[in-house]
Structure formats: C-alpha cells, structure tokens
C-alpha positions in Angstrom: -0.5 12.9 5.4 0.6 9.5 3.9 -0.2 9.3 -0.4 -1.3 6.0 -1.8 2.1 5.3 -3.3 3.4 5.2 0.6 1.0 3.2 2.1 1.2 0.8 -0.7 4.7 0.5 -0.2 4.0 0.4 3.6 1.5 -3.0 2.8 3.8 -4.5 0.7 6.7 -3.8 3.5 4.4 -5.0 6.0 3.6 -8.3 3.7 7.1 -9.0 3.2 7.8 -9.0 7.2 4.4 -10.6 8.6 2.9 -12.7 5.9 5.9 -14.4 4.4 7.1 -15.1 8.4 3.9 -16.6 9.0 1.1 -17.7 6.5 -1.8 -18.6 8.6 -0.9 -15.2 11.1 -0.5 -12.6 8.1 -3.4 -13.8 6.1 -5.4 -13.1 9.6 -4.5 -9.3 9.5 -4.8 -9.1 5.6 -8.8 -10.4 6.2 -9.2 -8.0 9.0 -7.6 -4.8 7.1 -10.7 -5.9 3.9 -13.3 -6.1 6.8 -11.8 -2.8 8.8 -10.1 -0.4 6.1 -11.5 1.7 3.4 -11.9 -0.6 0.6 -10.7 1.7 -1.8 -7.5 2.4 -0.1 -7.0 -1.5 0.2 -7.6 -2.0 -3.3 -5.5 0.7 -4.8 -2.4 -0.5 -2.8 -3.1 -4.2 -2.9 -1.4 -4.8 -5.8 1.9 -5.0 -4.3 1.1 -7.6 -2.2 -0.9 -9.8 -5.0 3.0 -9.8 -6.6 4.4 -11.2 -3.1 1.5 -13.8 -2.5 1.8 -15.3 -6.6 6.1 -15.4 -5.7 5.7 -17.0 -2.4 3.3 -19.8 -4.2 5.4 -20.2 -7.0 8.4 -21.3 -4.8 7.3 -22.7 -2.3 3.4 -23.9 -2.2 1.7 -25.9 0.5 -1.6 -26.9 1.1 -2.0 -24.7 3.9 -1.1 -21.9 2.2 -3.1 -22.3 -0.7 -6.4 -22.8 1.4 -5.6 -19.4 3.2 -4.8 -17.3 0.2 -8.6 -18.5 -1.5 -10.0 -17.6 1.8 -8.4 -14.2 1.1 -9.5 -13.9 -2.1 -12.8 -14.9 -1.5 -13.3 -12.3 1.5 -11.9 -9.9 -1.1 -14.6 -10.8 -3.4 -17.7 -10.9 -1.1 -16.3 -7.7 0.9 -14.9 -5.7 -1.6 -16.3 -6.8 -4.8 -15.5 -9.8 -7.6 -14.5 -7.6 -10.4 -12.1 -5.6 -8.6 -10.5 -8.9 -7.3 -10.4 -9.7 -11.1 -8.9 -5.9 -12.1 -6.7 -6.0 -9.3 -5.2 -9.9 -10.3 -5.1 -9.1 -14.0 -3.6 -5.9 -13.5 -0.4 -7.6 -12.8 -0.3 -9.5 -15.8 -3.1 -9.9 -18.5 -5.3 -12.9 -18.2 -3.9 -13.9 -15.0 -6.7 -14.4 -13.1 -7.6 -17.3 -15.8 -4.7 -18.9 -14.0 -6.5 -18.4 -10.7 -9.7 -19.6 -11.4 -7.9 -23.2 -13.1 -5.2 -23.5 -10.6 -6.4 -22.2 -7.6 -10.2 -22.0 -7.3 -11.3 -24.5 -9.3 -8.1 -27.3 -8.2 -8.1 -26.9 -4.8 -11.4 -25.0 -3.4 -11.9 -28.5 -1.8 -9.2 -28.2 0.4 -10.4 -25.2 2.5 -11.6 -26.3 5.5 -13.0 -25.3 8.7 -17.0 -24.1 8.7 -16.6 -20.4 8.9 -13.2 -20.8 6.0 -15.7 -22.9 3.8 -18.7 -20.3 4.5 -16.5 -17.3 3.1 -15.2 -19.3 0.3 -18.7 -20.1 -1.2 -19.7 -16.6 -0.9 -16.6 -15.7 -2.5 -16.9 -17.7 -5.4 -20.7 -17.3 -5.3 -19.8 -13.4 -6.2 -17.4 -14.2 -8.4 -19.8 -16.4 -10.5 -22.6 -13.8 -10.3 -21.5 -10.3 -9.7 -18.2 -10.6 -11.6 -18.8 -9.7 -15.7 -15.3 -10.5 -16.6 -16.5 -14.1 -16.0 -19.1 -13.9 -18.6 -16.0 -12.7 -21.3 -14.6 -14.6 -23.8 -11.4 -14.7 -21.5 -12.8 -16.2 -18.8 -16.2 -17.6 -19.7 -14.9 -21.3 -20.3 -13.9 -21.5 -16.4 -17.3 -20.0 -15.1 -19.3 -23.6 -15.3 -16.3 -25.8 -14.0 -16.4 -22.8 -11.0 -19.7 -23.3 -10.4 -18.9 -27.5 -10.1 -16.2 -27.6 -8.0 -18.7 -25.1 -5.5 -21.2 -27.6 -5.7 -18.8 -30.1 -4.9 -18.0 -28.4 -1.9 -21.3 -27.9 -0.5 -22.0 -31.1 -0.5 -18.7 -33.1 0.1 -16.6 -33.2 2.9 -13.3 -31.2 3.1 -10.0 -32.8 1.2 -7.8 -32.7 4.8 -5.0 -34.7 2.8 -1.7 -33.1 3.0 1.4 -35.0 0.5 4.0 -36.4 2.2 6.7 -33.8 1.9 4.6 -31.1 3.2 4.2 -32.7 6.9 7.3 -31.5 8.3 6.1 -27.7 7.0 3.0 -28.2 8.4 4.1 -29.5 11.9 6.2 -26.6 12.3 3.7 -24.0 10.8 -0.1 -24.9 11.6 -1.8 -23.1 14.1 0.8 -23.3 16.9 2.7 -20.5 15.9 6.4 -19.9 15.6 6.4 -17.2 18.4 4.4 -16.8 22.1 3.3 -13.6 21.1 1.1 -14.7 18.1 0.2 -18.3 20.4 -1.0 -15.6 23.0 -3.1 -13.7 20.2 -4.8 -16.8 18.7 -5.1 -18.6 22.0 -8.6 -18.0 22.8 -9.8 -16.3 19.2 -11.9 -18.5 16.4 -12.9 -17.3 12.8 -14.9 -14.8 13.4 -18.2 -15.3 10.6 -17.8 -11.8 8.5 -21.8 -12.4 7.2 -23.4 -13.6 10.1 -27.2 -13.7 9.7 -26.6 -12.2 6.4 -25.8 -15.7 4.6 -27.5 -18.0 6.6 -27.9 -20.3 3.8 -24.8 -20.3 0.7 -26.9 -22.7 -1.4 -30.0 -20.5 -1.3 -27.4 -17.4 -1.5 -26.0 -19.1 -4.8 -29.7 -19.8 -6.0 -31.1 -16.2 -5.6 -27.4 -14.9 -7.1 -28.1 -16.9 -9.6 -31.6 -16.3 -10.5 -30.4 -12.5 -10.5 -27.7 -13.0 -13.0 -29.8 -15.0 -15.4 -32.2 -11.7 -15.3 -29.1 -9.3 -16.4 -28.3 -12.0 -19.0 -31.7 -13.5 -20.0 -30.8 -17.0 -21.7 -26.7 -17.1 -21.2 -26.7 -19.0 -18.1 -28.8 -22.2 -19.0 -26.8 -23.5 -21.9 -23.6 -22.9 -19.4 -25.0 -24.9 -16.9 -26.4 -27.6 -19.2 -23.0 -28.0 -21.5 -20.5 -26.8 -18.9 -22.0 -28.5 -15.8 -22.1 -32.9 -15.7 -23.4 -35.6 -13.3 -25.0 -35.3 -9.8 -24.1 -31.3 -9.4 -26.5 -30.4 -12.1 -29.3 -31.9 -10.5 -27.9 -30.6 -6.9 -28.2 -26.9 -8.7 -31.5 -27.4 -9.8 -32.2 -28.6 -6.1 -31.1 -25.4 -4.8 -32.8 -23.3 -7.0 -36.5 -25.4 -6.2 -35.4 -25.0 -2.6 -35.4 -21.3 -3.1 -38.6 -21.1 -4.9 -37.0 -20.5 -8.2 -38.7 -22.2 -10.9 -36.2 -22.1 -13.5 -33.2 -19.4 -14.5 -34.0 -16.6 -17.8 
C-alpha cells in the first residue's frame, strides 16, 4: 500500500505537471479530488501543493489564476472544513493565512465570476466567517468584518471582468480553450457542475442563518464587529438578509 508521505509526494508531482501546465485544467481535478477523495487523505498531503500554488502566484499572478485558486479554497472550505483550510495555510508559515484573507479573499473575491464560481465562493467565505474560530483570534479577527464586506459586495454587485493590460496576451493563450485537444475534448461539452445543489439554494439566507448560529456560540462578539468593522450600504444589506431569514437580531 501507498503511506501518506507517498501520495503526498505523488499530489505534489502531479501539481507540478498538470496545474502549473494548465491553471484553469488542474484547478478542475484539484476541486474534483475535495468533492471525490477522503478528505482526510487530501488534507494531510495538501500541503505540498499549497507551497506550489503561493510560488506560482508569487511569480507570475494573473487574474485568472487568482479567481480559480479562491474557488479552490473556498470548495476546500465548504467541503472540507474552514479551520482546516486555515491549519493547513498556516502550517506552512505562521500567520499566513492573514495574508490570504487581505490579499486574496478580501482584494480580489470580486473578480470570481461565473454563477456556479460565485455560488462556491460565498459558501466558502460564508464558512470561513462562521465555522472557522481562528477568525475570531487575535491573529485574524481584524480581517473577519472587512471579509464579511467584500462578500456582501459580491452578492449584490456584478462581477469585476477587467483584466490589466499585460495580462491579455496570457489570457488569450490560456482561457478556456486549452493548450491541447485532449483537455478541448474534455471540457467541450462539461459546465461547473453546482457541488451544493438544493442544499444552498439561497447564499444570503445561508450567510444569515450561519450567522445567527455563530452569534449563539459567541453571544455578543459579533454585533460590535459588524457595527465598527462593517460601513455604508453593506450594513444595512446584512441586516436585510438577516429580516429576510426571519432573524430578528444576532446574540
């Protein structure tokens, strides 16, 4: 049988053959190994690839890039669980993630687009505002209301489609084409396949109730967040959802 220290190596060999080749065409298979393979075997060899992903995005960052590795981390969130996403980030380096929440979430969650992208996103985040505790640390706490803006933002704005200048050549040669017939014969016919289905119908009520639940485990943290942290149209937008979902106010 393999151990975890080979099929780490094995992911992080695979990464470093499909993913860097390809963006959009390795993120694909990473989503589908968090929806298909054990979760704990993911996470426990994951790591590896984390390390790849944060080298490719410091050299060489484009939009399209960045708007498929928050889809990632969001499915890892909703599917496998927001403080493990954290553990996992920060076990690299400590206090990472604080860098992913600023410069990633929280910068360009905007720019993820398509309707099933944008659906997994929110739910992502969503988790990681509610079912994550390392958010309500000292470490990370000063991010959590600025998080919960920029989702609000992206519920009810359209997607940022604006790609700078120097990036069009990248993306002509790398969108959703394909650099090979074999992965144009693949994604041919296939679209985003909706991992929750009837199970999120609604993110806003989703972030309402997750809310509501969180205020419960920490009866009076969350409203002086919201209030100090939170500014202009999207706190009134959060106190729509939470009317919408029959929730009077939060503990």
């Amino acid at each position: 049988s393999i151990s975890l220290a080979q099929e780490g190596l094995l992911l992080k060999q695979w990464y470093q053959r499909r993913v860097r080749a390809n963006d959009h065409f390795g993120f694909y298979l990473l989503n589908t190994m968090i929806e298909h393979l054990d979760k704990t075997t993911f996470t426990a060899n994951v790591k590896g690839v984390f390390m790849l992903l944060f080298q490719r995005m410091q050299s060489s960052k484009t939009t399209k890039f960045m708007r498929s590795f928050i889809v990632f981390m969001s499915l890892f969130a909703a599917q496998v669980g927001a403080q493990p996403l954290i553990e996992t980030v920060d076990s690299i380096q400590a206090g990472l993630f604080g860098m992913v929440l600023e410069k990633i979430f929280i910068a360009e969650l905007q720019k993820v687009t398509g309707e099933t992208d944008r659906k997994i996103a929110a739910v992502g985040v969503i988790k990681l505002l509610t079912e994550g505790p390392a958010m309500l640390n000292d470490n990370y706490v000063k991010w959590w209301a600025p998080l919960l803006t920029a989702l609000v933002h992206m519920f009810e704005e359209s997607a940022d489609t604006s790609v700078p200048a120097d990036e069009h050549f990248i993306e002509i040669e790398d969108t959703p084409g394909y650099s090979t017939a074999f992965n144009q014969l693949v994604f041919a016919t296939k679209k985003p396949a909706d991992p929750f289905g009837a199970s999120v119908a609604n993110p806003r009520q989703l972030l309402a109730e997750s809310l509501q639940k969180l205020s419960v485990r920490y009866p009076g943290k969350l409203t002086p967040l919201i209030q100090q942290g939170v500014t202009g149209p999207a706190l009134g937008k959060i106190q729509e959802y939470l009317s919408a979902a029959n929730i009077g106010s939060l503990s």
